[in-house]
C-alpha positions as a Markdown table, in Angstrom:
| # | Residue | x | y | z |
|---|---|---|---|---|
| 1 | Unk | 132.1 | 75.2 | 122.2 |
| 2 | Unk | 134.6 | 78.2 | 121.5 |
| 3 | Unk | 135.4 | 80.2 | 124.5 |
| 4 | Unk | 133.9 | 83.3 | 123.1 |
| 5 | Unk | 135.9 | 86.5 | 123.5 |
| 6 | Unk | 132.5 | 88.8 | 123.3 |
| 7 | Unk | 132.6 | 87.6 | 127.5 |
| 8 | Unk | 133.0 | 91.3 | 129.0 |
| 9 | Unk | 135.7 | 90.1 | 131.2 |
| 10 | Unk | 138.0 | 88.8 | 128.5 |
| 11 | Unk | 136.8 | 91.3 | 125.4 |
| 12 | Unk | 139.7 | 94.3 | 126.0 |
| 13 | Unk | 142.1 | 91.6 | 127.4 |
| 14 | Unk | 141.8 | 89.3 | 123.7 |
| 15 | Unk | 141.5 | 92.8 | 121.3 |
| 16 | Unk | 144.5 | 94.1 | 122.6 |
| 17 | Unk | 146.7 | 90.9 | 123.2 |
| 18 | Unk | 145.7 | 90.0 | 120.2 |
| 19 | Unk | 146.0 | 92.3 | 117.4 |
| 20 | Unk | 149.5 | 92.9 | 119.6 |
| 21 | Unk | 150.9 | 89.2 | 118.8 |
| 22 | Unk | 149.5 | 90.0 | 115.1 |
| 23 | Unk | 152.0 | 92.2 | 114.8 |
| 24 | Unk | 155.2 | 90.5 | 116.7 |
| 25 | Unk | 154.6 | 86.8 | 115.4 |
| 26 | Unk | 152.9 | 84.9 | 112.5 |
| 27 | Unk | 151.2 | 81.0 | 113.1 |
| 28 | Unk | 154.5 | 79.5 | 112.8 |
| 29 | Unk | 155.5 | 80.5 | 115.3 |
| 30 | Unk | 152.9 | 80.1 | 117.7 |
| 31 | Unk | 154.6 | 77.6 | 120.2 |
| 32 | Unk | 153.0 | 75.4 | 122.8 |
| 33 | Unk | 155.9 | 75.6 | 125.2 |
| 34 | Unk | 153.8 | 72.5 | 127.5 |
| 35 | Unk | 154.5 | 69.8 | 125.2 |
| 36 | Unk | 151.0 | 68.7 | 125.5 |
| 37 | Unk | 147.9 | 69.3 | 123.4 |
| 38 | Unk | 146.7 | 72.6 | 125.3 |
| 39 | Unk | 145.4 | 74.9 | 122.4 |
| 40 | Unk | 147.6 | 77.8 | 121.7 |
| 41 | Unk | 145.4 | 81.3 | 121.2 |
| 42 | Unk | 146.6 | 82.9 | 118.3 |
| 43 | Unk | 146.0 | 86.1 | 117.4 |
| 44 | Unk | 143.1 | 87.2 | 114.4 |
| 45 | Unk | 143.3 | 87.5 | 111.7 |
| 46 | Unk | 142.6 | 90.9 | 110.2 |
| 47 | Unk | 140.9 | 91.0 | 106.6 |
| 48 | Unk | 141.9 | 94.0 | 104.0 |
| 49 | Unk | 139.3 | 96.6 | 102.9 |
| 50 | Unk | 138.6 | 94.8 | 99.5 |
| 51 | Unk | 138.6 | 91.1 | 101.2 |
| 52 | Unk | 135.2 | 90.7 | 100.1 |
| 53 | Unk | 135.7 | 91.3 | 96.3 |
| 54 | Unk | 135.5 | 87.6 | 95.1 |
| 55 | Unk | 134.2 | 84.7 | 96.6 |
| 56 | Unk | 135.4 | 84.3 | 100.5 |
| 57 | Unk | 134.2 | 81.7 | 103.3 |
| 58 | Unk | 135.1 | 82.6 | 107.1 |
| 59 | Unk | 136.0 | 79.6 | 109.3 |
| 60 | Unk | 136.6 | 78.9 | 112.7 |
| 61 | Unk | 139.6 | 78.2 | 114.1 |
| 62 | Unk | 139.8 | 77.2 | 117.9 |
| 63 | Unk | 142.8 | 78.8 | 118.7 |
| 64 | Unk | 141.7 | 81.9 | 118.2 |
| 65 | Unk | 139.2 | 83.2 | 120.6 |
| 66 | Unk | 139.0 | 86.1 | 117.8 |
| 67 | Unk | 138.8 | 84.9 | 114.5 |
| 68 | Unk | 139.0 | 88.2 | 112.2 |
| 69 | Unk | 139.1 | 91.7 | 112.7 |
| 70 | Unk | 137.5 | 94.2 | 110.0 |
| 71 | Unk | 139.0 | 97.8 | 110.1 |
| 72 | Unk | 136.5 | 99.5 | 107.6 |
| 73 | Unk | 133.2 | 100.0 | 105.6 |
| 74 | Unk | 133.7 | 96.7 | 103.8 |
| 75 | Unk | 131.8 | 96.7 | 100.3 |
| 76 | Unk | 130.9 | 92.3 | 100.1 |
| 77 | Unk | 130.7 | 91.7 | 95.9 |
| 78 | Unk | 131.6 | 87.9 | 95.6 |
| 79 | Unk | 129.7 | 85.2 | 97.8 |
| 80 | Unk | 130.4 | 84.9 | 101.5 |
| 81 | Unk | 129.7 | 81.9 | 104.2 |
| 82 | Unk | 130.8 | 82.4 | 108.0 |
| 83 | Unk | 130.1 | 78.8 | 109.3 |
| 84 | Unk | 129.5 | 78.3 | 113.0 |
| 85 | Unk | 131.3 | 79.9 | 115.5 |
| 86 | Unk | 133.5 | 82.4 | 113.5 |
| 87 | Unk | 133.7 | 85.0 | 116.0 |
| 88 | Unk | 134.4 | 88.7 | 114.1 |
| 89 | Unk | 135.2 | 92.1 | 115.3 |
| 90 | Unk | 134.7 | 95.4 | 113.7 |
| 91 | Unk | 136.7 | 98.6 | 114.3 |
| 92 | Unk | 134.8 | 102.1 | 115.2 |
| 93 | Unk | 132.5 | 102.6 | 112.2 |
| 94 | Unk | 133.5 | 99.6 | 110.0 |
| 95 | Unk | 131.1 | 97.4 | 108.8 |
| 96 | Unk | 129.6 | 95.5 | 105.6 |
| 97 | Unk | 128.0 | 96.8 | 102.5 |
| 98 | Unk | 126.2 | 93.6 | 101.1 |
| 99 | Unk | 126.4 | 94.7 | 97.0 |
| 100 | Unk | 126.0 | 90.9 | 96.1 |
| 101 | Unk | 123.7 | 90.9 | 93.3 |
| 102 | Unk | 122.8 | 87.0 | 92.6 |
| 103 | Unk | 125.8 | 85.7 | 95.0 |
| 104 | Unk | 124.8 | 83.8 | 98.0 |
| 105 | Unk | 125.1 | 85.5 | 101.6 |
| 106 | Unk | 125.2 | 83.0 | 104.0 |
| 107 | Unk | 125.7 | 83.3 | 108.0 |
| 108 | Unk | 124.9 | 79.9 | 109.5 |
| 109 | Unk | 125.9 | 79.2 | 113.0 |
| 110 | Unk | 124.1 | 76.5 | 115.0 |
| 111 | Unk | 122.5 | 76.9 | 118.7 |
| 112 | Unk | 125.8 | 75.7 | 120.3 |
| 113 | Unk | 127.9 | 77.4 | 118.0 |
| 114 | Unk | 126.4 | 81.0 | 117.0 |
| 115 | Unk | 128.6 | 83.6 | 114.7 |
| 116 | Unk | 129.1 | 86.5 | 117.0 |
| 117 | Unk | 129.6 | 89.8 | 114.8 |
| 118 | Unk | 130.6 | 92.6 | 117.7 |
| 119 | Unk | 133.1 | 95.3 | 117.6 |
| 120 | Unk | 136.5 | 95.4 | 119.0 |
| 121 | Unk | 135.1 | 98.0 | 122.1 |
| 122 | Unk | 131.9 | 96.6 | 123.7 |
| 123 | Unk | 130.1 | 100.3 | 123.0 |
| 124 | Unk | 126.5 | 100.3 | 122.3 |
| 125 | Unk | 126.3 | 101.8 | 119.0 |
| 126 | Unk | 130.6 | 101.1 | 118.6 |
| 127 | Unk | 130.9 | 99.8 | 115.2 |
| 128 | Unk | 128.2 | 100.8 | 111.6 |
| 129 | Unk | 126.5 | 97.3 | 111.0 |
| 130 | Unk | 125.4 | 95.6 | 107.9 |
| 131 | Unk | 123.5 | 96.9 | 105.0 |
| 132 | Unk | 122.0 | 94.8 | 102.1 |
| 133 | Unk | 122.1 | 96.9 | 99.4 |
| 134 | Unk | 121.8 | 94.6 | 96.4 |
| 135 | Unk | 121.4 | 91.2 | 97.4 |
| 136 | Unk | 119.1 | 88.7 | 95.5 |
| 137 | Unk | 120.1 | 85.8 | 95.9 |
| 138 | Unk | 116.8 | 83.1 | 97.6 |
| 139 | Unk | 119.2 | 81.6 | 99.4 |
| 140 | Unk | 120.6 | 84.5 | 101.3 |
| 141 | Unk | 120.5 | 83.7 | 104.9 |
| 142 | Unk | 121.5 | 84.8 | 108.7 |
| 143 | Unk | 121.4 | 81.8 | 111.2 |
| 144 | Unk | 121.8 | 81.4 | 115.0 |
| 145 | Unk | 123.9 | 84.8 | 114.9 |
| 146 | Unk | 124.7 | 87.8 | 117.7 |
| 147 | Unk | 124.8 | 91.1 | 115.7 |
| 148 | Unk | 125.7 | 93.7 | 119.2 |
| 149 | Unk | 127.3 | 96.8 | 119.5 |
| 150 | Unk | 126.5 | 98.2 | 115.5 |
| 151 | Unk | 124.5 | 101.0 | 114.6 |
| 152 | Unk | 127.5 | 103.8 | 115.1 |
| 153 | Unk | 126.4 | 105.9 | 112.4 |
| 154 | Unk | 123.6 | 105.9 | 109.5 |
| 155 | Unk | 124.0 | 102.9 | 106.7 |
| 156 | Unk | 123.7 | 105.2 | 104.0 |
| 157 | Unk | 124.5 | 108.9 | 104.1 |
| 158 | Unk | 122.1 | 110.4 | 101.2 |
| 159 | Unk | 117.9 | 110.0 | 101.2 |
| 160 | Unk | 116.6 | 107.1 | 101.7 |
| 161 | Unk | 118.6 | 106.9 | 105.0 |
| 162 | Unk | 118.8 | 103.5 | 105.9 |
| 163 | Unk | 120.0 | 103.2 | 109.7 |
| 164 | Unk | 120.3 | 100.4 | 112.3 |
| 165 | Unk | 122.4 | 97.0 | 113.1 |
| 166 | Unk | 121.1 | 96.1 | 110.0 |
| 167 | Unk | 119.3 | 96.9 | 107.4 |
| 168 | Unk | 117.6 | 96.1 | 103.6 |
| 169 | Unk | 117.5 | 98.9 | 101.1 |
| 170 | Unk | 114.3 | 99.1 | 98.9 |
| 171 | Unk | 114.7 | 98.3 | 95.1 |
| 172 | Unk | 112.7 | 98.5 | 92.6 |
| 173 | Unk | 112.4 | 97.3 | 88.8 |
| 174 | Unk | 115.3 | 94.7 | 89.3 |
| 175 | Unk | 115.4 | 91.2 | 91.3 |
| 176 | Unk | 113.6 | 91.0 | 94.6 |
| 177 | Unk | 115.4 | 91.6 | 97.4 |
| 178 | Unk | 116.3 | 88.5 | 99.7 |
| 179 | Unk | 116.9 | 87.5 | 103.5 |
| 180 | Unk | 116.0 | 85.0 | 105.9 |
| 181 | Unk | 116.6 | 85.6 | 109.8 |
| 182 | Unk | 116.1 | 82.8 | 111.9 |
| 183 | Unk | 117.3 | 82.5 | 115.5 |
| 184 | Unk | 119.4 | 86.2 | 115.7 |
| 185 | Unk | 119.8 | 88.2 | 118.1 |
| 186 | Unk | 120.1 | 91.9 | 117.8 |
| 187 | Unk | 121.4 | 94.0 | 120.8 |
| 188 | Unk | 123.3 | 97.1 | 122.2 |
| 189 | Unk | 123.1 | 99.1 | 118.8 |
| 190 | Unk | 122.9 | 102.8 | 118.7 |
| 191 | Unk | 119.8 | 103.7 | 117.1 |
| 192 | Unk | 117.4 | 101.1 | 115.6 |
| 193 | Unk | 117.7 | 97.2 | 115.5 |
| 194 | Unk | 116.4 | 96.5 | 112.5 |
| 195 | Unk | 115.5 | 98.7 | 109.4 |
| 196 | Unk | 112.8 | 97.2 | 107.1 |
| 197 | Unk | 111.1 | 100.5 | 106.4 |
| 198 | Unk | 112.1 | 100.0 | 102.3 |
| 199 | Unk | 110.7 | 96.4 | 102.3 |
| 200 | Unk | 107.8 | 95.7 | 100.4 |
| 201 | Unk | 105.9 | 91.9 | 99.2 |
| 202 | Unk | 107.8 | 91.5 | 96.2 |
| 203 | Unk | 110.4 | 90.7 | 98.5 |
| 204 | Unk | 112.0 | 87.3 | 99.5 |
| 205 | Unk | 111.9 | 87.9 | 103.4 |
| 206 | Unk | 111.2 | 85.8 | 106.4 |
| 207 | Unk | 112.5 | 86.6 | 110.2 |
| 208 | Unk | 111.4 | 83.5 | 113.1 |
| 209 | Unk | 113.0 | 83.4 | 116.8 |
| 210 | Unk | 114.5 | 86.9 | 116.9 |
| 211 | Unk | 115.6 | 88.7 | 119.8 |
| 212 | Unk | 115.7 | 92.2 | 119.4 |
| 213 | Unk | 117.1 | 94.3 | 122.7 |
| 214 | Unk | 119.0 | 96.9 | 124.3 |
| 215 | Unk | 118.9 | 99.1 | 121.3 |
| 216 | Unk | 119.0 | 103.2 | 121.5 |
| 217 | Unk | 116.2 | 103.2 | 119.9 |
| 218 | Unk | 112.8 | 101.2 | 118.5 |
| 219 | Unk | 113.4 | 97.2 | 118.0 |
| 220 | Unk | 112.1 | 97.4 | 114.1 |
| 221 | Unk | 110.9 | 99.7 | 111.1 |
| 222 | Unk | 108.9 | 98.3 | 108.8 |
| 223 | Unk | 106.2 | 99.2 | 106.1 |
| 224 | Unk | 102.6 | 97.6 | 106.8 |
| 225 | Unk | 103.0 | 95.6 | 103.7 |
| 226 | Unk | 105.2 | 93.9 | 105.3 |
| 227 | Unk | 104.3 | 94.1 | 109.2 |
| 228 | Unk | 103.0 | 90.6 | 109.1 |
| 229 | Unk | 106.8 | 89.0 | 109.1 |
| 230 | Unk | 107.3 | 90.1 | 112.2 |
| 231 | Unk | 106.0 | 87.4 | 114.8 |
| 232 | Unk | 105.6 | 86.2 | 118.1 |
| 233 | Unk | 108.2 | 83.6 | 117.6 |
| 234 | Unk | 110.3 | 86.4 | 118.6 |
| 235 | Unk | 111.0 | 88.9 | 121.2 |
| 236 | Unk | 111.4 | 93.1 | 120.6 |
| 237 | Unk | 111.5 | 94.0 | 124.3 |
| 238 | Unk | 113.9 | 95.9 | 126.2 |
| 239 | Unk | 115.1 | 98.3 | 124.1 |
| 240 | Unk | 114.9 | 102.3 | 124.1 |
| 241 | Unk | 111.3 | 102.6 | 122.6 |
| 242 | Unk | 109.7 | 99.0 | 122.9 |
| 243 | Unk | 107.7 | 99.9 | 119.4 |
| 244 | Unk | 107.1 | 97.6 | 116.0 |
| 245 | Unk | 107.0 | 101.0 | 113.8 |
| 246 | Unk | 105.2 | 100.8 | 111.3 |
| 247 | Unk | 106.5 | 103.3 | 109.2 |
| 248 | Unk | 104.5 | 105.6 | 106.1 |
| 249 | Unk | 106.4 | 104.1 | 103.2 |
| 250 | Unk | 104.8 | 101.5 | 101.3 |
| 251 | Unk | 101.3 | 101.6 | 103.6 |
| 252 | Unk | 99.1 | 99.8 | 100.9 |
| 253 | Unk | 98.2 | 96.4 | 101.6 |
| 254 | Unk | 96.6 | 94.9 | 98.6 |
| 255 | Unk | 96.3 | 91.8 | 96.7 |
| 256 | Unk | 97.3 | 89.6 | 99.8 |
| 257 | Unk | 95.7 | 88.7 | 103.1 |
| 258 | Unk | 97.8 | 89.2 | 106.4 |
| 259 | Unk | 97.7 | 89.1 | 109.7 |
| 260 | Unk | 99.4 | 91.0 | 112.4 |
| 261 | Unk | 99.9 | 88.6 | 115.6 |
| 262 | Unk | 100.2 | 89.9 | 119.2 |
| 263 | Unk | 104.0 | 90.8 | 119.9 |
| 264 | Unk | 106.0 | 91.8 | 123.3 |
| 265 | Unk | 105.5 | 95.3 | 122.0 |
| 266 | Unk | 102.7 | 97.2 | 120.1 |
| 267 | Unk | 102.6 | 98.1 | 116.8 |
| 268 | Unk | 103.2 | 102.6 | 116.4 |
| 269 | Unk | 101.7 | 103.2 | 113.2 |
| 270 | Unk | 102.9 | 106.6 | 112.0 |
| 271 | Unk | 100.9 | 107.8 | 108.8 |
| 272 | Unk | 97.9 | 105.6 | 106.7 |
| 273 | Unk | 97.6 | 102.0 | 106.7 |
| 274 | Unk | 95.5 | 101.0 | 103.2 |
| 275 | Unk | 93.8 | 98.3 | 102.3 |
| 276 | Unk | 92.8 | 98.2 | 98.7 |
| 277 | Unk | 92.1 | 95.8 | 96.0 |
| 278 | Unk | 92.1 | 92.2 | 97.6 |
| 279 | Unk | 93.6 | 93.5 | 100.7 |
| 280 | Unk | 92.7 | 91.4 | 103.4 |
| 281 | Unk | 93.8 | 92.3 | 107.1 |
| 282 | Unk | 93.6 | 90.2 | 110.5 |
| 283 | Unk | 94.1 | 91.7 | 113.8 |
| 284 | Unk | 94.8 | 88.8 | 116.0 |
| 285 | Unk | 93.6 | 88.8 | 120.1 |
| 286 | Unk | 95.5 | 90.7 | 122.7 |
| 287 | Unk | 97.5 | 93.3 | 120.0 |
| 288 | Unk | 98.3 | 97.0 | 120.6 |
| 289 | Unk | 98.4 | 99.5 | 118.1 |
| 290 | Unk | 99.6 | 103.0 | 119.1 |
| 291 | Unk | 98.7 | 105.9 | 116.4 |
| 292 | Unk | 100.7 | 109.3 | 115.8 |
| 293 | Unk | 98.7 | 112.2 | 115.6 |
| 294 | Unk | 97.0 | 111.9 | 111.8 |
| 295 | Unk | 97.7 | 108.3 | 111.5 |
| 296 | Unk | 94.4 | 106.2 | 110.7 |
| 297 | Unk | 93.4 | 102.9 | 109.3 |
| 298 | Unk | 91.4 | 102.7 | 105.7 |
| 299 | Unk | 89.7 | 100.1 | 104.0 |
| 300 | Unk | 88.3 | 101.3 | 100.6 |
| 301 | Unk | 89.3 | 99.7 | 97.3 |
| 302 | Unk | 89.7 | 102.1 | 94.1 |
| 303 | Unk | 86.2 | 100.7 | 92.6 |
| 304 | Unk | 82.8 | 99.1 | 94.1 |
| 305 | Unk | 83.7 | 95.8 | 92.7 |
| 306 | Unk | 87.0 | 95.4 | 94.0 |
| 307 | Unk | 87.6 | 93.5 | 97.7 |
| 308 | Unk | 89.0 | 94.5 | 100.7 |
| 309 | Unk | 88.8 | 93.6 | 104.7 |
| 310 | Unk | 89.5 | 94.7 | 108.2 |
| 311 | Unk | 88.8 | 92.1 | 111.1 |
| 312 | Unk | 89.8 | 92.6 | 114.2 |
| 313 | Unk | 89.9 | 88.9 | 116.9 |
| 314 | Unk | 90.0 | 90.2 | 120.1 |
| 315 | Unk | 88.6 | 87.8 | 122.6 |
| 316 | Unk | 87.0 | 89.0 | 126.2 |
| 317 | Unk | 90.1 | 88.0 | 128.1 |
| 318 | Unk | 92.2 | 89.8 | 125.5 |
| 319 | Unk | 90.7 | 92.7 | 124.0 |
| 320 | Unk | 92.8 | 94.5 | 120.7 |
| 321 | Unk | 93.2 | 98.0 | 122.2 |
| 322 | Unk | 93.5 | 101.0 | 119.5 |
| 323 | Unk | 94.8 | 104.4 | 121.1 |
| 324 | Unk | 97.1 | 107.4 | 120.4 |
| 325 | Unk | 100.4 | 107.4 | 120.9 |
| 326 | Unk | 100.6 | 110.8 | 123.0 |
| 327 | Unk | 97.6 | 110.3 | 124.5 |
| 328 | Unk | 95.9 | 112.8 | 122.5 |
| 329 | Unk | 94.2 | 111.7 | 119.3 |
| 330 | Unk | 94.5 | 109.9 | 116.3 |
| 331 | Unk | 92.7 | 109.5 | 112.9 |
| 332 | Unk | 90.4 | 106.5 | 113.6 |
| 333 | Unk | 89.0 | 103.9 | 110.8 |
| 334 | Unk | 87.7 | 104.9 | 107.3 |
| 335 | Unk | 85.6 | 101.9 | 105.7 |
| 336 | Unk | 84.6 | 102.7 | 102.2 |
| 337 | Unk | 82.3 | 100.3 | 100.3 |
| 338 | Unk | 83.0 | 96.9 | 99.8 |
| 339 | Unk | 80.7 | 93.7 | 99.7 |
| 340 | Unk | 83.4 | 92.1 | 101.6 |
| 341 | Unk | 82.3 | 91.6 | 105.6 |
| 342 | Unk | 84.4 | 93.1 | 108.1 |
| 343 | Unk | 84.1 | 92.9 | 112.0 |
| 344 | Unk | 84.8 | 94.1 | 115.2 |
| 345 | Unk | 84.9 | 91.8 | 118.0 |
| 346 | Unk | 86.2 | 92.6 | 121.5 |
| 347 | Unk | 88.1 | 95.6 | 121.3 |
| 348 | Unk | 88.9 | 98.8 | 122.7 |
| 349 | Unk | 88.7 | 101.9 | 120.6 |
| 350 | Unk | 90.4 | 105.3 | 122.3 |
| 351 | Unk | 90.5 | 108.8 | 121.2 |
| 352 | Unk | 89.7 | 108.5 | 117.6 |
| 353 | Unk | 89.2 | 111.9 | 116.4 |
| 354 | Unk | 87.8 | 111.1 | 113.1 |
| 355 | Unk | 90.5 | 113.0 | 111.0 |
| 356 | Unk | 91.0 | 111.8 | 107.6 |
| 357 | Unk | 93.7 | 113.4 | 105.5 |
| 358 | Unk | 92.3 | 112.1 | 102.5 |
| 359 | Unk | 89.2 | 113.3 | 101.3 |
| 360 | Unk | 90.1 | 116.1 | 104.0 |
| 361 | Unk | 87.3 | 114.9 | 106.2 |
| 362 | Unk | 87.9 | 116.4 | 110.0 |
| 363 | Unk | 85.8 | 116.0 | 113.3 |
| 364 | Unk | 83.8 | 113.1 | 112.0 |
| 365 | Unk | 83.3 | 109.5 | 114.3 |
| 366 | Unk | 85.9 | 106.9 | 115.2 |
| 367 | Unk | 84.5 | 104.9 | 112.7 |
| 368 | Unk | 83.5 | 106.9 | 109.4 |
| 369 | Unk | 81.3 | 105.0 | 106.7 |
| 370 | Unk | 81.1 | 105.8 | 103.0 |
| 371 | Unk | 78.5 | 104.1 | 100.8 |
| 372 | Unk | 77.3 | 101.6 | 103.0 |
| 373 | Unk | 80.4 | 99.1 | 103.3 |
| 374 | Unk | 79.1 | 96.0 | 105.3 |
| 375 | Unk | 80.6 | 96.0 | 109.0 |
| 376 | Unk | 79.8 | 93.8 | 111.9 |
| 377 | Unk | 80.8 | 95.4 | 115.7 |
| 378 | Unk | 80.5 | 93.3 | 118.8 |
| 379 | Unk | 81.6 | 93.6 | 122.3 |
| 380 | Unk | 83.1 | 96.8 | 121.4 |
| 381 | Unk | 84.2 | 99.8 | 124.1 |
| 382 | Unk | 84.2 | 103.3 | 122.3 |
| 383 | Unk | 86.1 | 105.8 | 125.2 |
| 384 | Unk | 87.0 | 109.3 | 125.4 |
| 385 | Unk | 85.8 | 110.3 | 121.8 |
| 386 | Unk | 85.5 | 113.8 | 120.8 |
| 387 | Unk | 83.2 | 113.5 | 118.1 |
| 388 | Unk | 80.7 | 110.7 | 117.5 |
| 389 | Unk | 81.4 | 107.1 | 117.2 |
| 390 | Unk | 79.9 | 106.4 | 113.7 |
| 391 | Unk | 79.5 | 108.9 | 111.0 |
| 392 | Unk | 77.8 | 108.2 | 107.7 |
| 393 | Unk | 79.1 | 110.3 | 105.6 |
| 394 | Unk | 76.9 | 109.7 | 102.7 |
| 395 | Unk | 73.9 | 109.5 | 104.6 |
| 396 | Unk | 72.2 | 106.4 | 104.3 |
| 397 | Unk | 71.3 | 106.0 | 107.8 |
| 398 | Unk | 73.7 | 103.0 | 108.2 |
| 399 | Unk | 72.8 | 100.5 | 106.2 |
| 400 | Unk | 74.9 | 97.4 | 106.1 |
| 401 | Unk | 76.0 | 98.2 | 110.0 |
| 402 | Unk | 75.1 | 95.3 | 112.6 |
| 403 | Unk | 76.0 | 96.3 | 116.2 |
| 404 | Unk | 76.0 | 94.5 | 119.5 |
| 405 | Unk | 77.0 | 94.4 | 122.8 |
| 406 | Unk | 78.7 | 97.8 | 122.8 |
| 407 | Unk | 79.5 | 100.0 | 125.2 |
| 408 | Unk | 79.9 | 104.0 | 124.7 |
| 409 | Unk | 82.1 | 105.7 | 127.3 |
| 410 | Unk | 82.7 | 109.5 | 127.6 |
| 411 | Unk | 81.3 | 110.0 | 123.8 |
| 412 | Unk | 81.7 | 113.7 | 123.5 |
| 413 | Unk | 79.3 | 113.5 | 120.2 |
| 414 | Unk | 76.5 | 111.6 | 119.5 |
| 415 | Unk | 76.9 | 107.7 | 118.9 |
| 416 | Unk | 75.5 | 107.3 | 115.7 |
| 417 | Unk | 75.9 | 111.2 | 113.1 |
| 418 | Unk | 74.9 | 111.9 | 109.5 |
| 419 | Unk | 76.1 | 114.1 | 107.6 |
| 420 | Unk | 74.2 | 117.8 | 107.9 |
């Protein structure tokens, strides 16, 4: 394995002493003065601003602890490959602009041999990080890779702002965007780690075994289209504000069926989250979700005979816990008709105010009903609500509602409300 020069104790030592023989000597030169077969270190190599204009592959070379040194906002247009255990450094606010197109991206270390991408000062938040802008390729990949010290300024400077290590822009009417993450970790950058807040399912996307820590701010954005990719193959701890943020762009989930597992962090879900036509939604045993103020969950397709579902899989050991994120309030769960079943099962509902920006519907229940949609709750704690816990807000006395085994704590309202 490559003595790798991201080891604190060597880092300043092999930028300096490097880029310093860089500039007195050339390969040739390099002399092994032993006679034997002890590796000379040579310096890196440092790559020129428009490098990445036609087709490049990065390799390793193990005489240099450092294999390349990139000094600016590097725009990538011709296909790239980094095989394992290129080692490169980026200077205060350099970084990549991926503007591919159809070429292939394609970082692939191995677990004994990661690519490190670092910067030349080991500063959280030291160098920009890397941006996919236009990158369609289904092969594009990132593998057994160390993305640290990025996220030194915003990846885009005009609306959207894209920010973090890394990030995909949102496109629409062209190719799909396309990236798969397996096995990278993502640490010491100066806002977020990852920025999926543009992605939606027309993407190619995938992410398995991340770690995700020591960031200035939360571990990932992302839309709730889209929440699902994120796993519990992989870690999103230890950073700033331990949060999957689920963010208000792109908050319909329709025509597919997803499930949001239990992570190391809960889900903060800042505005709606949608499910319309054919919009299926599992919440899986033991997860978190944190609401802003206003946020709330929906389940109502445009017309009667379209399908949509909300079930949540909590178990008695591991309850699914729904709550505010300031400990205040938050919007609660709108279910509007659907013949489609949905259930409740071992979970704990908090502070639901029963604020519904659509329809402007305030001061309702924690769960609000319109035209009997059919809804199963079981082993259920309602706590600290304001209002009631069910409203019926066409008033048809709750028909299609089966309830069980469910316990009402500090109900400020009444359990069960119609409509005056």
């Amino acid at each position: 394995m490559k003595r790798y020069f991201r080891k604190s104790s060597r880092l300043a030592t092999l930028v300096v002493t490097g880029l310093m023989l860089f500039a007195c000597s050339s390969d040739d030169d390099a002399v092994n003065d032993q006679g034997d077969d002890t590796l000379v270190e040579l310096p890196p190599i440092m790559l020129d601003c428009d490098y990445f204009n036609e087709d490049r592959v990065l390799t390793n070379d193990l005489q240099r602890p450092l294999d390349y040194v990139i000094s600016c906002w590097s725009s990538v247009e011709g296909s790239l490959k980094i095989e394992p255990g290129v080692v490169i450094a980026f200077e205060n606010h350099a970084g990549l602009y991926v503007n591919l197109d159809d070429n292939l991206f394609e970082i692939k270390g191995t677990a004994t041999d990661p690519v490190i991408l670092t910067g030349t000062s080991e500063q959280n938040g030291y160098w920009r990080g890397v941006f996919f802008a236009d990158a369609h390729n289904p092969n594009n990949l990132i593998e057994h890779t160390i993305i640290e010290y990025a996220g030194s300024q915003n990846l885009t400077t005009t609306s959207p702002i894209y920010e973090g290590s890394l990030a995909l822009r949102g496109v629409s009417g062209t190719d799909p965007q396309a990236l798969t993450l397996n096995h990278v970790e993502i640490s010491h950058g100066g806002s977020v780690g990852l920025d999926y807040h543009g992605v939606t399912k027309d993407f190619n996307v995938e992410t398995s075994n991340l770690v995700i820590t020591g960031n200035a701010d939360v571990p990932v954005k992302v839309t709730a289209e889209m929440a699902h990719i994120f796993n519990n193959t992989s870690s999103y701890a230890g950073n700033a504000r331990d949060f999957l943020n689920v963010t208000t762009s792109y908050y319909e989930i329709e025509e597919q069926s997803v499930t949001w597992q239990k992570l190391d962090v809960p889900y903060l879900v800042e505005g709606r989250v949608h499910g319309k036509k054919d919009g299926h939604l599992v919440i899986e045993a033991g997860v978190e979700m944190l609401f802003k103020p206003g946020a709330y969950l929906q389940f109502s397709p445009m017309l009667p005979t379209q399908s949509t579902s909300f079930k949540i899989q909590g178990t008695a050991s591991d309850p699914v816990h729904l709550k505010p994120y300031n400990d205040e309030s938050w919007g609660g769960i709108y279910w509007g008709y659907t013949d489609e079943m949905s259930s409740i099962d071992h979970a704990i509902i908090e502070k639901a105010k029963g604020d519904f920006p659509v329809g402007n519907i305030e001061n309702t229940g924690a769960i609000y009903m319109w035209a009997k949609p059919y809804l199963t709750v079981s082993n259920t704690i309602f706590k600290d609500l304001q209002n009631c816990a069910f409203y019926d807000g066409t008033g048809y006395d709750f028909d299609n509602v089966t309830v069980s085994n469910v316990t009402f704590d500090n109900v400020a309202g009444e359990i069960y409300c119609l409509p005056e």
